[in-house]
C-alpha positions as CSV (number, residue, x, y, z in Angstrom):
1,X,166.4,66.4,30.3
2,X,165.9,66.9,34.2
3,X,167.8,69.5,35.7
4,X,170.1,69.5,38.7
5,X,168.2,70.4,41.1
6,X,165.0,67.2,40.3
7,X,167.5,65.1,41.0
8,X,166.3,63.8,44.2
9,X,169.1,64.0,47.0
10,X,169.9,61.5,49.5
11,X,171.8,62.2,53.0
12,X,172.9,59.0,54.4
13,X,171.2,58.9,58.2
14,X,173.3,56.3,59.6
15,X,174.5,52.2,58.1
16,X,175.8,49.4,59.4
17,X,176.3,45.5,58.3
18,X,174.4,44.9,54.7
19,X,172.1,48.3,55.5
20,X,171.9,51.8,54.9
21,X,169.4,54.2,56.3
22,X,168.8,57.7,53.8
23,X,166.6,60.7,53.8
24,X,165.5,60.9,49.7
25,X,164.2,64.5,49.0
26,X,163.0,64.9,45.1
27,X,162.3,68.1,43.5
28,X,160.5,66.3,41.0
29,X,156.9,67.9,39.6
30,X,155.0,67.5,36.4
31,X,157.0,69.1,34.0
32,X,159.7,66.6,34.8
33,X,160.3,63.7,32.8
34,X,160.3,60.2,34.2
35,X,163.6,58.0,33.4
36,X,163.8,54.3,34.4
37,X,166.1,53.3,37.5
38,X,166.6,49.7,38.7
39,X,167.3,49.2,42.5
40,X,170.4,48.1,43.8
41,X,169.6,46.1,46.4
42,X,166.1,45.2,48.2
43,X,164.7,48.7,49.3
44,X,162.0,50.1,52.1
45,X,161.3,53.4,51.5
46,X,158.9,55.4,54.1
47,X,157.1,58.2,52.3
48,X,157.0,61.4,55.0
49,X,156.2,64.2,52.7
50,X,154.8,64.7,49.4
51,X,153.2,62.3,46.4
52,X,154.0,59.9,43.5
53,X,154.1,57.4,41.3
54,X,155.6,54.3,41.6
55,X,155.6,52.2,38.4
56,X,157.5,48.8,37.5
57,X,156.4,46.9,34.7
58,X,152.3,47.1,34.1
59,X,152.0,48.1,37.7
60,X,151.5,51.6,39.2
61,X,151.2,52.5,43.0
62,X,150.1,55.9,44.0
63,X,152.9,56.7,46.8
64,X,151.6,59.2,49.7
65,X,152.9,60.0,52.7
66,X,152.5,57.5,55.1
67,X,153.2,54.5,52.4
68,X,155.7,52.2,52.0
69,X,157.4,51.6,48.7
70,X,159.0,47.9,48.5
71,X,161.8,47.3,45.8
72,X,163.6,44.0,45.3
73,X,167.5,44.0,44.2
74,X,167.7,44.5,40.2
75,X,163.9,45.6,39.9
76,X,163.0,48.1,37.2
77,X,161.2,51.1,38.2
78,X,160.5,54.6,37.6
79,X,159.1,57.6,39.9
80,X,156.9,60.0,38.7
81,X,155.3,63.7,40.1
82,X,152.4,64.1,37.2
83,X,150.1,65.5,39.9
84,X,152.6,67.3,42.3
85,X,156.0,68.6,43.1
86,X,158.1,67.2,45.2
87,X,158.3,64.5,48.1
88,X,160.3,63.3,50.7
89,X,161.1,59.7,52.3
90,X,163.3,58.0,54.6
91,X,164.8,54.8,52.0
92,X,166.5,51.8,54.0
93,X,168.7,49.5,51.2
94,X,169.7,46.2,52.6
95,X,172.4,44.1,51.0
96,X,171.1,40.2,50.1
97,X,172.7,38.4,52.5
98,X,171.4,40.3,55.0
99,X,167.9,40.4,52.9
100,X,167.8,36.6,52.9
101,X,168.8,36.2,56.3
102,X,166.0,37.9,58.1
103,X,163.7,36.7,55.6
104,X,164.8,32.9,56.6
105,X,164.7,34.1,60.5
106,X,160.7,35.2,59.7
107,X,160.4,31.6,57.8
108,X,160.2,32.6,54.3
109,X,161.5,30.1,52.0
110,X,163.5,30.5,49.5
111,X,161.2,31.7,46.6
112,X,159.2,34.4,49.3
113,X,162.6,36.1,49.9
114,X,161.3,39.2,47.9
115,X,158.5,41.6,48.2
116,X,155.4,40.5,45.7
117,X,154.1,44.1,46.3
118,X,155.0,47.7,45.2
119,X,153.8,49.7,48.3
120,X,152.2,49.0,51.7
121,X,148.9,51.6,52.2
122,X,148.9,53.6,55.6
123,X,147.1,51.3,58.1
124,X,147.5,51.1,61.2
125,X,149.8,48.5,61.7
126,X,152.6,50.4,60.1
127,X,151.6,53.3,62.2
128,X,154.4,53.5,64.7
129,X,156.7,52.6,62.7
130,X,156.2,54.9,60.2
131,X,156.1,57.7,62.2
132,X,159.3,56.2,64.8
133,X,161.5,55.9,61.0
134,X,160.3,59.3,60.0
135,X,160.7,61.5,63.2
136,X,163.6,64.1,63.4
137,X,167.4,62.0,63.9
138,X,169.4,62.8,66.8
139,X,167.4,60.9,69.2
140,X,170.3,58.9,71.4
141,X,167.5,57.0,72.3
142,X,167.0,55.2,68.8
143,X,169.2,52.5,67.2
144,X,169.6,52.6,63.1
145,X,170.1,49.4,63.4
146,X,167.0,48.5,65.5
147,X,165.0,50.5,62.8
148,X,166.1,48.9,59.9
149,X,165.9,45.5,61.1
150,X,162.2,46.2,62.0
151,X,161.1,48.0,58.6
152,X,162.2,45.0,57.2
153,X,160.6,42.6,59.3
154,X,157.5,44.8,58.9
155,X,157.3,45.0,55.6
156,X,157.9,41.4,54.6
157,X,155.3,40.2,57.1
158,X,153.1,43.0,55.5
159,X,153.6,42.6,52.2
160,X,153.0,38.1,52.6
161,X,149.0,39.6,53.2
162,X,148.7,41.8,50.5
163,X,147.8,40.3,47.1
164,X,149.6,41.5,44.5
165,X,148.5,43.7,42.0
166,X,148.8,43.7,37.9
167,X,146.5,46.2,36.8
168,X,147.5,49.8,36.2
169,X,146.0,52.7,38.1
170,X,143.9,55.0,35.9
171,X,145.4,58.3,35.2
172,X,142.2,60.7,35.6
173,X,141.4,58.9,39.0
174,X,145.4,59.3,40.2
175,X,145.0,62.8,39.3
176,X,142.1,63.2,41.4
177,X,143.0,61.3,44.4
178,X,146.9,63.0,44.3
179,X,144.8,66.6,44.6
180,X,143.1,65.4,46.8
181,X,145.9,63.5,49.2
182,X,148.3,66.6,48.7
183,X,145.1,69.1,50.0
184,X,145.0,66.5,53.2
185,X,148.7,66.8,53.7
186,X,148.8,70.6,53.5
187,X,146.2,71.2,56.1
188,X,145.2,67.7,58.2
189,X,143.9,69.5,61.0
190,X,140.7,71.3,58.9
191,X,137.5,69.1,59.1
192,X,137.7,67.0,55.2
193,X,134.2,65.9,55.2
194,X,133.9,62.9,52.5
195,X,131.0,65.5,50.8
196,X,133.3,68.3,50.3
197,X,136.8,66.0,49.1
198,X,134.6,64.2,46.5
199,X,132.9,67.6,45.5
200,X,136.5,69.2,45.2
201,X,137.5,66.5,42.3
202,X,133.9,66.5,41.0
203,X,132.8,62.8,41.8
204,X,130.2,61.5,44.1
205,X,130.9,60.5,47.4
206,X,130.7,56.6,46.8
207,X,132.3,56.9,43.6
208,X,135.4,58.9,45.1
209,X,135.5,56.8,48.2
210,X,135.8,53.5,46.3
211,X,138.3,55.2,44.5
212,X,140.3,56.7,47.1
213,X,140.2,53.3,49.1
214,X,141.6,51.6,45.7
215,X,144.3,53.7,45.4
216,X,145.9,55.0,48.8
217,X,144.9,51.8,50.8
218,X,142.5,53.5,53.6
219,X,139.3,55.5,53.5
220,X,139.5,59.2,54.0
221,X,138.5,59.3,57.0
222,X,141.1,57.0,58.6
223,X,144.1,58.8,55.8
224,X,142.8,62.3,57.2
225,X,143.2,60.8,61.3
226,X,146.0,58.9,60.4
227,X,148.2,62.1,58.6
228,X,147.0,64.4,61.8
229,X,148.5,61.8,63.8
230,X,151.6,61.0,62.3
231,X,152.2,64.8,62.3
232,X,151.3,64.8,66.1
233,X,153.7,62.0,66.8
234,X,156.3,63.8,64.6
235,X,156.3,67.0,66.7
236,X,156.1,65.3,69.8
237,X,159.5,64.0,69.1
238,X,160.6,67.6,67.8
239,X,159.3,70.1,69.4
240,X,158.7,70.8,73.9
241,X,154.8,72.1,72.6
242,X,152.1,71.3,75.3
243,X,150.1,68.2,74.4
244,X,147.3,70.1,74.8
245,X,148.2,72.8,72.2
246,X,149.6,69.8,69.8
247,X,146.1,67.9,69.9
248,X,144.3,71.0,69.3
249,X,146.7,72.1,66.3
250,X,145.9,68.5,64.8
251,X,142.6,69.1,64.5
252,X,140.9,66.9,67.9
253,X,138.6,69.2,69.9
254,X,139.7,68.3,72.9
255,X,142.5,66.5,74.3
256,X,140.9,63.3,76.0
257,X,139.8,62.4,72.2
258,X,143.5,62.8,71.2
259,X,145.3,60.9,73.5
260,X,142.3,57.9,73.3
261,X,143.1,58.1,69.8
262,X,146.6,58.3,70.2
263,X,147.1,55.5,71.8
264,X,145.0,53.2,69.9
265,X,147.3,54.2,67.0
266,X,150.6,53.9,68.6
267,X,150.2,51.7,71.6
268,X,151.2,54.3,73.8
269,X,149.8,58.2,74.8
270,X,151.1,61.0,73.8
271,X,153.3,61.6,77.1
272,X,154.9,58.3,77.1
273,X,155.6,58.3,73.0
274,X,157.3,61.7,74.0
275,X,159.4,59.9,76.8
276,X,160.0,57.0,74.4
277,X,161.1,58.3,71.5
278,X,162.1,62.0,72.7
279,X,165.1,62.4,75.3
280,X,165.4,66.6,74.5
281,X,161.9,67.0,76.5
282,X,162.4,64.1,79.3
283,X,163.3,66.8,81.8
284,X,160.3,69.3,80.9
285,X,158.0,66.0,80.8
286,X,158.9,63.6,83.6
């Protein structure tokens, strides 16, 4: 029986009209056993922190931060933390009529009014909005309602590219890719050569890059820029820091590279996503 405190805890951010934005924080590790939940209502869920899995039916999706778990209303499903404690996302649930609605505005028919997928790998697409979703709340500047309306979007337009998958993860190479995800997301900035990750989880660097690229949805290289990034963005939105000091703490040698990087990302560099997205450090920053 799980205790009390692996029950994982929502705070609702902020609803509306047919949707409700949450922060989800699970205690969850190993030791816990895995019960079977069915969702509500159709569900977008932004994992920020953390790793699990994500199983419904024969399918299993190794979540990591980044990620985007997809849910339809009445789906079975269970989380599990086999390979880790804990994790944190930011879930939006959206009521059917409003579901079907925007799916009809984005001209889905009536049958594509679901999501065929489990999760949506970190590319670069759902870069910004990812990190947007998952940056500290209080911001005047954001609208809830503008957020939810465009994970949706997002994620259906997403998920109509992404073929849908029946097999089920293998549990040795979730084990080693989790490790190996959850090392990334403790220290992004340190320089993860693709020698030394495979070497850490004892597999050759083809074997472990296939394998990594299966399972999270990117190669190492672009998870390991993409998490120091998404951190970056994060701060910028939380904390007055220097850009220079933030691009040096992510792990860029110098700052030119971060904000050319930066903005290929998230369409804008680093100062302007601060003036965006940021209204506490307009006054330091304009």
């Amino acid at each position: 029986m799980n205790s009390e405190s692996e029950v994982p805890v929502a705070r609702v951010l902020a609803r509306g009209d047919g949707w409700t934005a949450s922060e989800v924080v699970c205690h969850s590790g190993p030791h816990t056993r895995p019960f079977e939940e069915r969702h509500g209502s159709h569900s977008v869920a932004l994992v920020v922190d953390g790793t699990f899995q994500y199983r419904s039916g024969a399918r299993v999706e190794l979540m990591t931060p980044g990620s985007i778990l997809l849910g339809n209303s009445g789906q079975p499903f269970e989380c599990a933390h086999d390979h880790g404690v804990g994790d944190r996302c930011v879930s939006f649930s959206y009521q059917p009529g409003f579901f079907d609605e925007l799916a009809f505005d984005l001209g889905s028919g009536p049958a594509e009014r679901k999501f065929k997928a489990l999760r949506l790998p970190p590319v670069r697409v759902l870069a910004g909005l990812t990190a947007w979703a998952s940056a500290p709340s209080g911001d005047e500047d954001r609208s809830w309602e503008e957020v939810a309306l465009r994970v949706t979007a997002t994620a259906l337009q997403v998920d109509r590219g992404i073929p849908a998958r029946g097999e089920s993860a293998q549990p040795v190479a979730l084990a080693r890719v989790t490790r190996v995800v959850r090392m990334i997301e403790a220290h992004p900035e340190e320089n993860h050569s693709l020698a030394e990750l495979a070497a850490s989880v004892r597999l050759s660097p083809y074997h472990f890059l296939r394998t990594f690229e299966a399972l999270v949805g990117v190669t190492p290289h672009q998870y390991v820029l993409r998490m120091r990034l998404r951190k970056a963005a994060m701060r910028l939105c939380a904390a007055p820091d220097k850009v220079l000091d933030i691009a040096l703490d992510s792990g860029f040698q110098d700052v030119s590279n971060f904000n050319r990087t930066f903005r290929a990302e998230f369409g804008l560099n680093p100062r302007e996503y601060r003036l965006r997205y940021s209204r506490r450090s307009r006054a330091a920053y304009a």
